[in-house]
Phi, psi and omega in degrees: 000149207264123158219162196253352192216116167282149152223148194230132152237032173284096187139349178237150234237158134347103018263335206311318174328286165335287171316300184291325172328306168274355140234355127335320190248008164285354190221041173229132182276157222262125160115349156310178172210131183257144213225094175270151175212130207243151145259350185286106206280346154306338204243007141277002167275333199300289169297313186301334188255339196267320176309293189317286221294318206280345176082351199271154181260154187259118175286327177189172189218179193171126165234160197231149176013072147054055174199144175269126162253140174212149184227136217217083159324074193317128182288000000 
């Protein structure tokens, strides 16, 4: 999948995945799209609830060598 912006949270615990996420995506214009990439195994109930409340879409989720991948649609 095509993306405009990475974040690596690999190596961070509960909440920080999240945090940085939301603000990775405060300074990306609507309709981008960021490609997170987590060990944290808490941040795939985490990201699908940080979309919803945020209004931003979870495009897709994955994991790859024991890391959650996700790509994330600025609302």
């Amino acid at each position: 999948m095509n993306f405009d912006k990475e974040f690596d949270a690999s190596g961070l615990a509960c909440p920080l995945p999240i945090v940085k996420t939301k603000k990775a995506l405060s300074d990306m214009a609507s309709g981008q799209v960021l490609r997170v990439i987590s060990t944290d195994p808490g941040s795939v109930c985490d990201m699908a609830a940080f979309a919803e409340q945020t209004g931003n879409q979870l495009l897709e989720q994955a994991s790859e060598n024991k890391k959650y991948v996700f790509f994330l649609k600025k609302a």
